[in-house]
One Martini backbone bead per residue (centre of mass of N, CA, C, O) as a GRO file, in nm:
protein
  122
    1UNK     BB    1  -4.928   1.929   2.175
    2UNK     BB    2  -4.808   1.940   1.862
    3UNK     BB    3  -4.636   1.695   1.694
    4UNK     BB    4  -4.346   1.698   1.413
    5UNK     BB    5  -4.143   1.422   1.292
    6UNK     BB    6  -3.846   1.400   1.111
    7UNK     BB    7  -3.708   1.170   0.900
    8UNK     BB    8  -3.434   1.009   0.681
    9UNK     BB    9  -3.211   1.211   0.606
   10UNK     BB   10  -2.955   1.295   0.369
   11UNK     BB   11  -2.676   1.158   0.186
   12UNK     BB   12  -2.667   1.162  -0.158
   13UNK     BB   13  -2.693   1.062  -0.478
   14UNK     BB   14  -2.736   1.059  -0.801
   15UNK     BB   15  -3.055   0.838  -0.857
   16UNK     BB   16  -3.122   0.779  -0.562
   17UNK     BB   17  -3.263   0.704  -0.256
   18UNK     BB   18  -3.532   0.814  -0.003
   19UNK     BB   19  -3.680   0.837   0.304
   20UNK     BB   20  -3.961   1.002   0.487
   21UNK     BB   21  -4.047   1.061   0.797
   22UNK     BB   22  -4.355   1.187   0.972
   23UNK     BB   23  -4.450   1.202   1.315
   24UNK     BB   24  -4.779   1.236   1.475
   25UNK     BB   25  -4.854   1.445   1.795
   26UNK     BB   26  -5.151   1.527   2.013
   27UNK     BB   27  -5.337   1.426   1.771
   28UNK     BB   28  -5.601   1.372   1.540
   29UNK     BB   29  -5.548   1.334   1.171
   30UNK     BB   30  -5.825   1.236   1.033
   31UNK     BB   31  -5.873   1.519   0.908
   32UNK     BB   32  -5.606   1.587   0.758
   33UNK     BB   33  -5.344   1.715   0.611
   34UNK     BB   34  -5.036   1.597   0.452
   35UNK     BB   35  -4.723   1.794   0.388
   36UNK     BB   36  -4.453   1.887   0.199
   37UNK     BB   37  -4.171   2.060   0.196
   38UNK     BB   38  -3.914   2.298   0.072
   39UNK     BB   39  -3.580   2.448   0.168
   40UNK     BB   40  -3.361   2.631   0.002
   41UNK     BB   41  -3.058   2.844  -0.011
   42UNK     BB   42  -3.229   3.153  -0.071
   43UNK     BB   43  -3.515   3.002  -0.072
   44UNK     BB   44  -3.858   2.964  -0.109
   45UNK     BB   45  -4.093   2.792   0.018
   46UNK     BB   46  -4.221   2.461  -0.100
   47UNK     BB   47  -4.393   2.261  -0.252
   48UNK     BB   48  -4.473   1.904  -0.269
   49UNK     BB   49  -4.672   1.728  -0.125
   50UNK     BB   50  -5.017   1.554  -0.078
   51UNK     BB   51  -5.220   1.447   0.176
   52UNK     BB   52  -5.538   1.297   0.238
   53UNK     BB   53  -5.735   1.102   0.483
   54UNK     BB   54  -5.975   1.144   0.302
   55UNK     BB   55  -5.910   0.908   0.038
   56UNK     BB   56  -5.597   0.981  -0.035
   57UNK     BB   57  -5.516   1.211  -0.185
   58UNK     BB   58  -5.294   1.372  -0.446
   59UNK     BB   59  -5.025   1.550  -0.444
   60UNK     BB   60  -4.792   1.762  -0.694
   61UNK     BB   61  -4.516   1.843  -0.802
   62UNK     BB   62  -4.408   1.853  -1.123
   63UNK     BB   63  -4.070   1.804  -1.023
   64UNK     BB   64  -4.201   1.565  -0.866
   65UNK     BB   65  -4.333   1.389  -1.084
   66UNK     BB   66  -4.239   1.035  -1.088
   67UNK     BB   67  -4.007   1.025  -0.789
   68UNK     BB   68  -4.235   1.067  -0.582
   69UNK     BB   69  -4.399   0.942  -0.273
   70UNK     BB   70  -4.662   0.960  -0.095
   71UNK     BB   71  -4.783   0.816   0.236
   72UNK     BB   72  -5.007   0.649   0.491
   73UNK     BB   73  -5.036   0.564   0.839
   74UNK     BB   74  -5.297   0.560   1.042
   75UNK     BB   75  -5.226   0.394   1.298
   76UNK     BB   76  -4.923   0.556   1.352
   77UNK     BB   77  -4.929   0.876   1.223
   78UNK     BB   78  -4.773   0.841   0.932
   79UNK     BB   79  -4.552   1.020   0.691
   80UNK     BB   80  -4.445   0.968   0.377
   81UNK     BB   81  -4.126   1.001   0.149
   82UNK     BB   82  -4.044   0.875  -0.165
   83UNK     BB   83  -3.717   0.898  -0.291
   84UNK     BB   84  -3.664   0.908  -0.647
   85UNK     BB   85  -3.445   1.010  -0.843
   86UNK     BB   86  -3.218   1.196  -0.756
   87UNK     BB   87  -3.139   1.581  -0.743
   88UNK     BB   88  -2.974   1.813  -0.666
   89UNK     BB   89  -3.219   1.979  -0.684
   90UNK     BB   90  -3.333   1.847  -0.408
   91UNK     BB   91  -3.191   2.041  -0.224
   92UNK     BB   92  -3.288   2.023   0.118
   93UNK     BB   93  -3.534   2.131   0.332
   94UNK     BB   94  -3.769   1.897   0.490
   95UNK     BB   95  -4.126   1.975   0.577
   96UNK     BB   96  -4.385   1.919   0.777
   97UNK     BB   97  -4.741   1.911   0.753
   98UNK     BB   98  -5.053   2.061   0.864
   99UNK     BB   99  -5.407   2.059   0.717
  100UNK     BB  100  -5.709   2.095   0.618
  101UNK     BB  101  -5.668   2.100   0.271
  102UNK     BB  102  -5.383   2.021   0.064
  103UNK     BB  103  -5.188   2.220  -0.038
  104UNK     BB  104  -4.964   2.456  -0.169
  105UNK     BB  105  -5.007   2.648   0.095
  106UNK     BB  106  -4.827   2.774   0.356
  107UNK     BB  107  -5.029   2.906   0.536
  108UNK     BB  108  -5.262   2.627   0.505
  109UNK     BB  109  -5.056   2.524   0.765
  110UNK     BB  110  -5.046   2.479   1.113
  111UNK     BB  111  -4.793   2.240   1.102
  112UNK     BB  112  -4.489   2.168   1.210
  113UNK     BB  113  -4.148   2.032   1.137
  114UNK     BB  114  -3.799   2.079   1.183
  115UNK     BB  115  -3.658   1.926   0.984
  116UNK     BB  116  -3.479   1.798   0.707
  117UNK     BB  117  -3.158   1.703   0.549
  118UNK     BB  118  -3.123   1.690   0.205
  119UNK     BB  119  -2.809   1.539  -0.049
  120UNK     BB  120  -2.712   1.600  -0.365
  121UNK     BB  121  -2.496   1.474  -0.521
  122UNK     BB  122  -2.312   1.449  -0.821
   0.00000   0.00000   0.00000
């Protein structure tokens, strides 16, 4: 069984920072991208960024690039999400995933984590 686990969502003020981490078990992820999502509420399921394990190649939603970094710890099997200058528009559940490919396409991911849910104050 694949599992996803997600953790270090929370309450923050604008401005601030916080780190989500998504740990990977069940099986070896050398192959997948893994790619982080979120969903506000009565807003559809979005992309925020992407990591391929296979030369670490990195993609971002325009609306988090410069604020936001993926990284992964391949020995670990775990996926960071680094958030800077943190706005209340991001506010919203945070769901890793991981697929093929590493799109920006809710489909094109395999497994998912059940969420954390991360809070910006104004």
């Amino acid at each position: 069984q694949v599992q996803l686990v997600e953790s270090g969502g929370g309450l923050v003020q604008a401005g601030g920072s916080l780190r989500l981490s998504c740990a990977a078990s069940g099986r070896t992820f050398s192959r997948y991208a893994m790619a982080w999502f979120r969903q506000a509420p009565g807003k559809e399921r979005e992309f925020v960024t992407a990591i391929r394990w296979s030369g670490g190649s990195t993609y971002y939603a325009d609306s988090v690039k410069g604020r936001f970094t993926i990284s992964r710890d391949s020995a670990k099997n775990t996926v960071y999400l680094q958030m800077n200058s943190l706005k209340p528009e991001d506010t919203a559940v945070y769901y890793c995933a991981a697929g093929s490919y590493g799109t920006q396409y809710v489909h094109e991911y395999d497994y998912w984590g059940q969420g954390t849910q991360v809070t910006v104050s104004s």
